[in-house]
C-alpha positions as CSV (number, residue, x, y, z in Angstrom):
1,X,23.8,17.4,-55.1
2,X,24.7,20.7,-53.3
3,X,21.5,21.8,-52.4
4,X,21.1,18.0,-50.7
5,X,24.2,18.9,-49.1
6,X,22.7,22.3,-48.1
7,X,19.8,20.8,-46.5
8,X,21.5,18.2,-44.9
9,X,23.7,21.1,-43.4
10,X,20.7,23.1,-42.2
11,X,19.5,20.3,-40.2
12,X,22.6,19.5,-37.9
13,X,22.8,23.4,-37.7
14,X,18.9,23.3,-36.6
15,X,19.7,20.0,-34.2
16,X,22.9,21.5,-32.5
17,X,21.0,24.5,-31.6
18,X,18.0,22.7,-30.0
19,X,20.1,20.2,-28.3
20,X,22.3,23.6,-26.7
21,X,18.9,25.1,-26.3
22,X,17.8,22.1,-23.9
23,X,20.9,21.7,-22.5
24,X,20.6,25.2,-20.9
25,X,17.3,24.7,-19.5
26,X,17.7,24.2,-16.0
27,X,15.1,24.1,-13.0
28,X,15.8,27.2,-10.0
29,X,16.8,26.4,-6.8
30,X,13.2,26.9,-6.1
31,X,11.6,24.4,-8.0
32,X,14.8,21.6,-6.7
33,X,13.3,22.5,-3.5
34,X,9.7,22.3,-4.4
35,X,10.7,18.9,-5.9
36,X,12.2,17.2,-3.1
37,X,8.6,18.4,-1.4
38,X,7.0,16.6,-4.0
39,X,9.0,13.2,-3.3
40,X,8.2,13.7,0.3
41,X,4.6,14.1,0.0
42,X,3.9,12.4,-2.7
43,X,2.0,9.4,-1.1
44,X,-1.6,10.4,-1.8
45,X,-4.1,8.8,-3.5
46,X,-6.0,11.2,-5.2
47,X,-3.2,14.0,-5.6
48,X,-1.5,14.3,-9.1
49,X,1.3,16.7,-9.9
50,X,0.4,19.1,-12.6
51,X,3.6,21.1,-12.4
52,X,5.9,23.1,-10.4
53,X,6.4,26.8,-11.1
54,X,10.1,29.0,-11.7
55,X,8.8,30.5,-8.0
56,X,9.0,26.9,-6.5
57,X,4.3,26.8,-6.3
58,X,3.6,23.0,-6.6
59,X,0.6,22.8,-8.7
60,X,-1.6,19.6,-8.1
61,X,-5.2,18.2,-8.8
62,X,-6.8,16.9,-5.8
63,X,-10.3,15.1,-3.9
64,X,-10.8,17.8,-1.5
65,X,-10.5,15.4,1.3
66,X,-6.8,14.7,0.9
67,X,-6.3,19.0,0.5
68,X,-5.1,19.8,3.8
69,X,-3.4,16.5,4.5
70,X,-1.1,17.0,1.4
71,X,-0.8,20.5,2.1
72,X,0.3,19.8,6.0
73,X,2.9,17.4,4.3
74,X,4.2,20.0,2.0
75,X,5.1,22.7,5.1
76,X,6.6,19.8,6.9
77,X,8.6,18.7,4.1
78,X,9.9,22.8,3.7
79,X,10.2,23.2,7.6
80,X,12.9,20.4,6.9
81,X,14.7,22.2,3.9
82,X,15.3,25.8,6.0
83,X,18.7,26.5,6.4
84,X,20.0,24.5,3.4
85,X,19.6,27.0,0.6
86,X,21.7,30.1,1.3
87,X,20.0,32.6,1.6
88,X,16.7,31.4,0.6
89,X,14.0,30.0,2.8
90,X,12.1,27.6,1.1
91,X,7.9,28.3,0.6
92,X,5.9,25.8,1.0
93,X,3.5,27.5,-1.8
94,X,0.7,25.2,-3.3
95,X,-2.0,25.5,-5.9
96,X,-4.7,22.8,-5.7
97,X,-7.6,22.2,-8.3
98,X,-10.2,20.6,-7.0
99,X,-11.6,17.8,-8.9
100,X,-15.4,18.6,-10.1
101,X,-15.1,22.1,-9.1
102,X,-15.6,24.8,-11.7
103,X,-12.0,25.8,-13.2
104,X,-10.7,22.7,-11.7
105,X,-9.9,19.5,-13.2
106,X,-13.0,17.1,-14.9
């Protein structure tokens, strides 16, 4: 009986520290930029949101022929966001893997 009561005791331990572990974990003001870049932009076919990094980088996988489009989108989109950060202008950073290229996606 007390070692069920032991383990049952070590699990709500274990649970309230992932839950205040995921509580904490917060996107940077980058990457709540980069998202709202995302939303804007995020109208073309063939490009699929892999991730966004801590430095704000939207990562996609793309057809090459929708590239510089998206990428045109992107700039506008962070051309609109200057000025609304203090003290941070936003980047319009992106990394785009080409479908059927070599170290891109299959």
């Amino acid at each position: 009986m007390k070692t069920m009561r032991l383990i049952v005791l070590g699990l709500l331990v274990m649970v309230a520290v992932t839950a205040t572990g995921c509580a904490t974990m917060r996107n940077t003001p980058a990457q709540d930029l980069a998202l709202e870049r995302w939303q804007t932009c995020d109208h073309f076919a063939t490009v699929n949101l892999e991730r966004i990094d801590l430095d704000g980088r939207i990562v996609v996988t793309a057809y090459e022929h929708e590239v510089a489009p998206f990428t045109a989108c992107v700039r506008e989109a962070a051309a609109g966001q200057r000025g609304r950060e203090a003290g941070a202008l936003p980047q319009a950073l992106v990394l785009v893997k080409l479908f059927g290229c070599q170290g891109g996606a299959s």
